[in-house]
C-alpha positions in Angstrom: 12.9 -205.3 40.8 10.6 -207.5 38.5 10.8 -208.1 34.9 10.9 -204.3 33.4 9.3 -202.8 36.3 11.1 -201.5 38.9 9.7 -201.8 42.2 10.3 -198.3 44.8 10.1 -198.6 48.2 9.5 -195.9 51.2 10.3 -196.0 54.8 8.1 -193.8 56.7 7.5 -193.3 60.9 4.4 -194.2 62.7 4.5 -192.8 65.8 2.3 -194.4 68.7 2.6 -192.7 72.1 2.6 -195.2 75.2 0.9 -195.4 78.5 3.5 -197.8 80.6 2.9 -198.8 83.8 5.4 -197.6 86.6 7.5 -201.1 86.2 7.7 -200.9 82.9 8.7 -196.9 83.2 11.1 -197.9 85.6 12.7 -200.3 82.7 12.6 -197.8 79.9 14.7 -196.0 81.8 17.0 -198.6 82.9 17.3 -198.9 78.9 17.9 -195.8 77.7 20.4 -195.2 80.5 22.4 -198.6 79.5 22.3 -197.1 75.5 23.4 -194.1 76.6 26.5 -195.8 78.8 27.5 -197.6 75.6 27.5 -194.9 73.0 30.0 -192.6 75.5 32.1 -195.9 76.4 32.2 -196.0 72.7 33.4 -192.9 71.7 35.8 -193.0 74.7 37.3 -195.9 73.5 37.7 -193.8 69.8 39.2 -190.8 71.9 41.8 -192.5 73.6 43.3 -194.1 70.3 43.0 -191.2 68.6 44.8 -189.1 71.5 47.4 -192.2 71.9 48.1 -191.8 68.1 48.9 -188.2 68.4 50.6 -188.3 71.3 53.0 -191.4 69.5 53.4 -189.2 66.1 54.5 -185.8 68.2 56.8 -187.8 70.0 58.4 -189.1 66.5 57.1 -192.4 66.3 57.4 -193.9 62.5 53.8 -194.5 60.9 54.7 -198.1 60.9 54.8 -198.2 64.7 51.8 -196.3 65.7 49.4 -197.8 67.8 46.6 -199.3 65.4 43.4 -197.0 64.6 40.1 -198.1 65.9 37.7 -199.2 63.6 34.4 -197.1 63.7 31.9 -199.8 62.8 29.0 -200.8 64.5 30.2 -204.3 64.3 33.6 -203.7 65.8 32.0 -201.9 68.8 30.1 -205.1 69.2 32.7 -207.2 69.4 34.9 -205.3 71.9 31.5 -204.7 74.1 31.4 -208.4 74.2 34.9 -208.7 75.6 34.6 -205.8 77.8 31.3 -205.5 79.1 31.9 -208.3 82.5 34.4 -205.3 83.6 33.0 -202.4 82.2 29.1 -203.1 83.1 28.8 -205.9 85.3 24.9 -205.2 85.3 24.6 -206.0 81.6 22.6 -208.5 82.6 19.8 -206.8 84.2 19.0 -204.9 80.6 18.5 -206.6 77.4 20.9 -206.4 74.7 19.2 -204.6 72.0 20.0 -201.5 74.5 23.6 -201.9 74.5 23.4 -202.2 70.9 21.3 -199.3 70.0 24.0 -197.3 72.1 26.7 -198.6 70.0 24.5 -198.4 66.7 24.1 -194.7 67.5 27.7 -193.8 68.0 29.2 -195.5 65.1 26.6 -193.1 62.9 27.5 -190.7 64.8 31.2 -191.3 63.9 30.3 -192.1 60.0 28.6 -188.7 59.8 31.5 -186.7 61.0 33.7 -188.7 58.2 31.8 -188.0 55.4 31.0 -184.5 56.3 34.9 -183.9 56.6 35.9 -185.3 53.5 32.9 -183.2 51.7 31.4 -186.1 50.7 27.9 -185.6 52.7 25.0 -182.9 52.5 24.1 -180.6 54.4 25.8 -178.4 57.2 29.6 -179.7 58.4 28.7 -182.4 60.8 31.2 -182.2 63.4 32.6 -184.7 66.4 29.8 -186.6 68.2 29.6 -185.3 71.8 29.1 -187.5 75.1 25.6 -187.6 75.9 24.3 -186.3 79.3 22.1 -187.6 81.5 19.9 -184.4 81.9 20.5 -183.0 78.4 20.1 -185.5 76.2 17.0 -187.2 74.7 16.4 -190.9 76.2 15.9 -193.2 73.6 16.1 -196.9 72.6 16.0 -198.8 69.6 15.1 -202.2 68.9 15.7 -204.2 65.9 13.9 -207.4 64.9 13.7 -208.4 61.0 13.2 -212.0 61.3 9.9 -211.7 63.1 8.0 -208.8 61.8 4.4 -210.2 63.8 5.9 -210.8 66.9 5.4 -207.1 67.5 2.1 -207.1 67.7 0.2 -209.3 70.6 -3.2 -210.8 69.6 -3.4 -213.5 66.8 -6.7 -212.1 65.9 -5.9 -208.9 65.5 -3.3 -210.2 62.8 -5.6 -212.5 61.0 -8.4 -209.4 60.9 -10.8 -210.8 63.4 -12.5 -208.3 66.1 -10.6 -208.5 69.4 -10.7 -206.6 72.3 -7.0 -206.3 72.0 -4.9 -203.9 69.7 -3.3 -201.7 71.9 -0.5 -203.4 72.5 3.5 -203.2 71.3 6.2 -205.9 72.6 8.9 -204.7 75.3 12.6 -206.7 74.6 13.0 -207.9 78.2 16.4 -209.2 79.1 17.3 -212.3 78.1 17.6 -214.5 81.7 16.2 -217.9 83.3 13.2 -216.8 85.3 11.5 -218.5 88.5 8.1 -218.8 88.1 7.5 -215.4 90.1 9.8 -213.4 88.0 8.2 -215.0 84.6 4.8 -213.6 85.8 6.3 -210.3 86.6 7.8 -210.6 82.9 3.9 -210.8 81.6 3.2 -208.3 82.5 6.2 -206.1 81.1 6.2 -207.4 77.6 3.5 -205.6 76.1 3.1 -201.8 76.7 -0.3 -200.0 76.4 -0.6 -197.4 73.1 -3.5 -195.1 73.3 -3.8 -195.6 69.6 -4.7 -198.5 67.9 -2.1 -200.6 66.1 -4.4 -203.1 64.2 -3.8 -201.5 60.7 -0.6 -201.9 60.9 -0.7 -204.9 62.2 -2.3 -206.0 59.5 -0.5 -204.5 56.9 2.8 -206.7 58.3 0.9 -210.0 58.5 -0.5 -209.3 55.1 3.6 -208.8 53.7 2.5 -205.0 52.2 4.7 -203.5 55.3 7.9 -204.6 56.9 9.1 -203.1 60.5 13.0 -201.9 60.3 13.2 -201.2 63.9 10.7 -199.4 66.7 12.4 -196.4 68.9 10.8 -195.7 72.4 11.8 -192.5 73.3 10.7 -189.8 75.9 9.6 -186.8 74.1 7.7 -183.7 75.8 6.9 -185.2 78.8 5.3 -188.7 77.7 6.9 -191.9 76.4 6.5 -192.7 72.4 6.8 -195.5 70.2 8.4 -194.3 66.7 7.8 -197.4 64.4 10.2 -197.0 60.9 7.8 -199.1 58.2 9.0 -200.1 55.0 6.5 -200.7 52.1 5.9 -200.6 48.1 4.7 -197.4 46.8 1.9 -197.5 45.5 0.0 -194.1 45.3 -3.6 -194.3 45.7 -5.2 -190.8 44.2 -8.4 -190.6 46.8 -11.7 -189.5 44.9 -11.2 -185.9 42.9 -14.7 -184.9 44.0 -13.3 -181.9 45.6 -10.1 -181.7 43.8 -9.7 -178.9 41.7 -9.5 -179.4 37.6 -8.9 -176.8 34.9 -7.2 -173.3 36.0 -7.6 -173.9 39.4 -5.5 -177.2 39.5 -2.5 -175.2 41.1 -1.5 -173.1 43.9 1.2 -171.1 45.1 1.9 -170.8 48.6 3.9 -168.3 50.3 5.1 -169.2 53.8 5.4 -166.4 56.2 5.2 -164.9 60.1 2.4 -162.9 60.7 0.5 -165.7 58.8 0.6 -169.4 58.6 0.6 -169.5 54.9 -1.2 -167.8 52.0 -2.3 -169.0 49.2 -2.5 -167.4 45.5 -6.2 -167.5 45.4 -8.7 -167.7 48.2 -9.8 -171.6 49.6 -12.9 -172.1 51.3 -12.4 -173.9 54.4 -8.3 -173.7 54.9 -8.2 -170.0 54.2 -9.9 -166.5 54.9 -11.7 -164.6 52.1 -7.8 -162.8 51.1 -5.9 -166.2 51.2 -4.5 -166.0 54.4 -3.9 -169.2 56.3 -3.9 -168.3 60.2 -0.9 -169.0 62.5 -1.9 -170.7 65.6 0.8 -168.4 67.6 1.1 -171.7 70.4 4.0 -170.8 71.7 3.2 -167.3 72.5 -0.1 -167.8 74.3 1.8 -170.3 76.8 4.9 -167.8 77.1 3.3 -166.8 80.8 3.1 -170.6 81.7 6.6 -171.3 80.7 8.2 -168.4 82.4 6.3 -169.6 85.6 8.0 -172.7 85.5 11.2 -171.5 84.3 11.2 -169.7 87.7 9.6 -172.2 90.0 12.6 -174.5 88.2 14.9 -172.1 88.8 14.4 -172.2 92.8 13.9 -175.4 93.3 17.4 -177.8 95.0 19.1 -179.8 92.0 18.5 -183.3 92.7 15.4 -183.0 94.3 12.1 -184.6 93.6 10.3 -181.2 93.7 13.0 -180.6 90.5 12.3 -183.6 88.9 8.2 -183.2 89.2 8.3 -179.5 87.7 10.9 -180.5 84.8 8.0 -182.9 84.0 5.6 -180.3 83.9 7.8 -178.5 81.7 8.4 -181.1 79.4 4.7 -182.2 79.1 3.8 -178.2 78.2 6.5 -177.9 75.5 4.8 -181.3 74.2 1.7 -180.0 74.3 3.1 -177.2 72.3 4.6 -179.3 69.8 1.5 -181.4 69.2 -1.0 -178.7 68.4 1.2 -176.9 66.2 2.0 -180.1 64.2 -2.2 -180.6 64.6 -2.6 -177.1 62.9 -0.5 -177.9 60.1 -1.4 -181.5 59.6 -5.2 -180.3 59.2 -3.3 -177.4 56.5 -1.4 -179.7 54.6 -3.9 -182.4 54.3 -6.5 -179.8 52.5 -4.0 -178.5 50.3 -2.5 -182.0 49.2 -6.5 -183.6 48.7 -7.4 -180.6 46.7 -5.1 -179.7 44.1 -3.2 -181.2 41.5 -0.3 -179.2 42.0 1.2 -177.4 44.9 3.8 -175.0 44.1 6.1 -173.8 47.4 9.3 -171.6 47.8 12.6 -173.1 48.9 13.5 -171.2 52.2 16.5 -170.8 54.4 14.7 -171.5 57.4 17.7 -171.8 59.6 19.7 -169.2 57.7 17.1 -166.3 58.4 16.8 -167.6 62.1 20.5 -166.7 62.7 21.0 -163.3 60.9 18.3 -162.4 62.2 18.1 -162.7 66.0 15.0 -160.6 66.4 12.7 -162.9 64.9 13.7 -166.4 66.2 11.2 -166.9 68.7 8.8 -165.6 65.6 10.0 -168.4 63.5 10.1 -170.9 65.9 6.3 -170.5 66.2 5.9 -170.5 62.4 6.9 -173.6 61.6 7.6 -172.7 57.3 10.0 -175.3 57.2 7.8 -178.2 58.6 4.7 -176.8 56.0 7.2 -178.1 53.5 8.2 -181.3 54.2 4.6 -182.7 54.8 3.5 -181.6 51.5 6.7 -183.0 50.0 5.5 -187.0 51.1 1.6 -186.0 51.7 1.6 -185.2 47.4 3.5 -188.2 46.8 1.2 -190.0 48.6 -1.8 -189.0 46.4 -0.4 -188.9 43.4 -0.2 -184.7 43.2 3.4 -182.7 42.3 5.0 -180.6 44.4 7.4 -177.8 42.4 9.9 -176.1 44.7 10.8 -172.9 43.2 14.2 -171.4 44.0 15.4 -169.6 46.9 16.6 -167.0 45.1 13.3 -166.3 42.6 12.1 -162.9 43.5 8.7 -163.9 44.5 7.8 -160.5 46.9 9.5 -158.2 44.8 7.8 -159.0 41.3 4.6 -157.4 40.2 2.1 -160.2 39.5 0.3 -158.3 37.3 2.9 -156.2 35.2 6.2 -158.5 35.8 8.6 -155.1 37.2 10.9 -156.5 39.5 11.5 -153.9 42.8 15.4 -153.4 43.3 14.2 -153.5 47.0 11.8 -154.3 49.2 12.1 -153.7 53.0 10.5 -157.0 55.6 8.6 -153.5 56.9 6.2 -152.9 53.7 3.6 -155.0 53.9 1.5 -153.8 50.7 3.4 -154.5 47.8 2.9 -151.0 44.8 4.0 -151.3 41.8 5.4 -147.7 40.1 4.8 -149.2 37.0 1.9 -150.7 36.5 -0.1 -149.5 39.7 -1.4 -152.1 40.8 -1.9 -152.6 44.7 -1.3 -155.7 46.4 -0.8 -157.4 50.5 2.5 -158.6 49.7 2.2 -162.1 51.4 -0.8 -162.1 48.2 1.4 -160.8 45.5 4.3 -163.5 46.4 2.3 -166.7 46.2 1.2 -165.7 42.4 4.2 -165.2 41.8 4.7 -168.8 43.7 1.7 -170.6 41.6 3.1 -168.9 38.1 7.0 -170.0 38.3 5.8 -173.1 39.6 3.4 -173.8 36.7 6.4 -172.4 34.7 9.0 -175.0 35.7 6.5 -177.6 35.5 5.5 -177.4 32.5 9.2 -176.7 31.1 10.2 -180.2 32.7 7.3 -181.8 30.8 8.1 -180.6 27.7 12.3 -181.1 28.0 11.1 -184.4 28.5 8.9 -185.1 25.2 10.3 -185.7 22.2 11.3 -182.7 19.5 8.1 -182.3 17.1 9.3 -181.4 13.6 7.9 -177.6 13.1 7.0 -176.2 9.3 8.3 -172.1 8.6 4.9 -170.7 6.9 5.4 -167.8 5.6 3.3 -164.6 4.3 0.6 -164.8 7.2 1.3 -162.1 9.1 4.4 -160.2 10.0 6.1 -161.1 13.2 7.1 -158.2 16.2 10.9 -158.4 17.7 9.8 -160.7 20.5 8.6 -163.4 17.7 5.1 -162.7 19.4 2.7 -163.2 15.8 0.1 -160.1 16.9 0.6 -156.9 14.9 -1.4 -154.9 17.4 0.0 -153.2 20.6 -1.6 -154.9 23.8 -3.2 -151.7 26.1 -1.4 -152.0 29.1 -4.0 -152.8 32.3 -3.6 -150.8 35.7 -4.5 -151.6 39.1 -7.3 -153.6 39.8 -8.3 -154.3 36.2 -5.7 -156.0 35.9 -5.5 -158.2 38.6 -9.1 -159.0 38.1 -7.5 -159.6 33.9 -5.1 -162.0 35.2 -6.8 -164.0 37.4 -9.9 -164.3 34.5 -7.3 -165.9 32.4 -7.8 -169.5 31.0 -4.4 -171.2 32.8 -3.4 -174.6 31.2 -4.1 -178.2 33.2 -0.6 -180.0 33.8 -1.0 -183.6 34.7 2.0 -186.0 35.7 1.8 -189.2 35.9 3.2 -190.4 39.8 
């Protein structure tokens, strides 16, 4: 923080997947196996004096006399790794030490989240204790931390100091800390730097120029193919791309209504991102490669535990559920982006993704292949990003059972009725259509409620003898003629809507 300004920072993930060679495969395991050892040695460690403590209270041991409680710091795992490890791991040597400690780092969060969840004093669901981590369940990962030399991530000197290079697909491997001979040090050249198949110049860059700072990089194995997750820390500073094709006036914002059978829709037709009703297409991923999981479910299922035949088709399996990850993160990547570029502001619907999942067992698999809950979070920092508003309108709001046109509210509406009809007004309308209206005109609603609660009070003069006011202070003495069915959809979306600008 300078002066009167106060500087905000972000921390966001760039993700670089990895093409290591079988040595250096070899040690990533070797790594992630040795993080893994530490984090269940160091809840072990919290188990036993937690059972020893129990065990000395039943028997009617005073307080005073208990055995002492084990911290659950990162830093006091540390230290009692350092005493222990020449007994517990005599190998410790052949790994480096930024394993061990990602291990320990790991389990004491672990431990902190079940604290604060149990004394109410974190969000979210109860958290509860951490659980030993398998070797065939669990995700293999490793994290290395390095503050004091943000550069020394990235190889080539040129890259850093912007000149062309061939190089710039490269990130450092922590190798362990020993005295090489001179065959072992060549060996160690070529395991310090680890092929990306993306470049890393930009960032690169960005770090030598001091606009970006590296907190730590995680190589984990996800979906069949080793990753580099790279937490970067840097100023915010939104810069709002060109508003050639951003929409102005009363097409500045959008509703969106998440669904099943599609994607997304939007309140009004968008050329390009939607079809000519609104609807935003769901890829369905998972459900064209349901055949080709099944088959290797099976072919899994026969196959000897502990055999390489076992271990070659659980890669195949794990490279076709990352393949089924990527393009449905793709799909919506290409979604969001439009939306975010396009409009000034994006109104969405707070959902209970997880909620709705377990009531109702009949359409998990749907909503695990309708990602509605991942739609959201990339608007939430792709707006930020460019300087547009996001408005979140309540869970509760009845968005599918409110006529758009007409404002009746339906006591109920069944999942099964897909065309919303209005006994009121009636007007006719798909229902995903109907809801994100609805979306867009709470949204504008809240939005422009939270501008005005937070302008100051203008002093208003009582005129009176102009014309007579009606009950609901509304100035007209004529009755408005109530439109039906399409005229007045066709009314309301002809209607001169209001531009809202906030200043990010």
């Amino acid at each position: 923080m300078s002066g009167d300004t106060a500087e905000e920072y972000l921390t966001r993930a760039v993700v670089f997947p990895l093409d290591p060679t079988p040595a250096q495969e070899r040690l990533l395991w070797s790594y992630c196996g040795a993080a893994r050892f530490t984090h269940n040695w160091a809840l072990a460690l919290v188990k036993d004096n937690l059972t020893l403590r129990t065990e000395q209270r039943e028997s009617g041991a005073p307080e005073a006399d208990l055995t002492p409680s084990q911290s659950w710091s990162a830093y006091s795992f540390n230290k009692e790794w350092n005493a222990a490890k020449d007994d517990v791991a005599p190998w410790w040597r052949e790994v480096s030490m930024h394993a061990f400690r990602s291990g320990v780092t790991a389990a004491a969060a672990g431990l902190e989240n079940f604290a604060t969840s149990r004394k109410g004093t974190r969000k979210g669901r109860p958290v509860g204790f951490p659980r030993f981590k398998s070797r065939d369940r669990s995700k293999p990962s490793v994290t290395f931390v390095e503050i004091n030399h943000q550069e020394s991530w990235f190889e080539d000197p040129d890259v850093l100091q912007g000149r062309t290079s061939p190089h710039g697909h490269r990130i450092r491997l922590m190798l362990p800390q020993t005295t090489p001979d001179r065959e072992v040090q060549r060996r160690r050249a070529n395991l310090a730097w680890i092929h990306t198949t993306e470049s890393t110049r930009r960032l690169a860059r960005k770090v030598a120029a001091g606009a970006s700072s590296i907190q730590k990089v995680t190589l984990s194995y996800t979906g069949g193919r080793w990753q580099a997750s790279v937490l970067v820390r840097y100023l915010v500073a939104p810069v709002i791309r060109p508003t050639k094709r951003r929409a102005v006036g009363p097409m500045a914002t959008i509703g969106i209504d998440a669904g099943i059978t599609h994607l997304a829709t939007t309140s009004r037709p968008v050329p390009g991102i939607t079809d000519t009703h609104g609807h935003i297409a769901n890829p369905w991923v998972l459900e064209k490669q349901r055949k080709r999981l099944a088959k290797l479910d099976r072919k899994l299922a026969r196959c000897v535990p502990g055999s390489k035949n076992r271990a070659k088709v659980k890669r195949q399996r794990a490279r076709l559920h990352g393949a089924i990850t990527k393009t449905r993160a793709l799909a919506i990547h290409a979604t969001t982006n439009a939306l975010a570029d396009q409009f000034e502001v994006v109104a969405v619907e707070d959902l209970n993704v997880a909620g709705m999942a377990t009531k109702k067992r009949h359409l998990g698999r749907a909503l695990a292949d309708a990602p509605m809950a991942e739609l959201r979070r990339q608007l939430t920092y792709k707006t930020s990003d460019r300087g547009t508003t996001l408005v979140v309108v309540d869970r509760f709001y009845p968005s599918s059972k409110t006529c758009s046109v007409c404002g009746a509210v339906r006591a109920k509406l069944d999942l099964s009725v897909r065309v919303f009809e209005c006994s009121t007004c009636g007007m006719t309308l798909d229902r995903d259509i109907n809801a994100a209206i609805n979306i867009e005109a709470e949204g504008r609603r809240l939005l422009e409620a939270k501008l005005e609660s937070l302008q100051p009070p203008v002093p208003t003069q009582n005129v009176a003898g102009l014309r007579p006011e009606t009950v609901n202070a509304d100035p007209r003495t004529e009755k408005t003629e109530v439109l039906t069915g399409t005229a007045a959809l066709a009314a309301r979306r002809a209607e001169p809507r209001s531009r809202v600008t906030v200043a990010v």
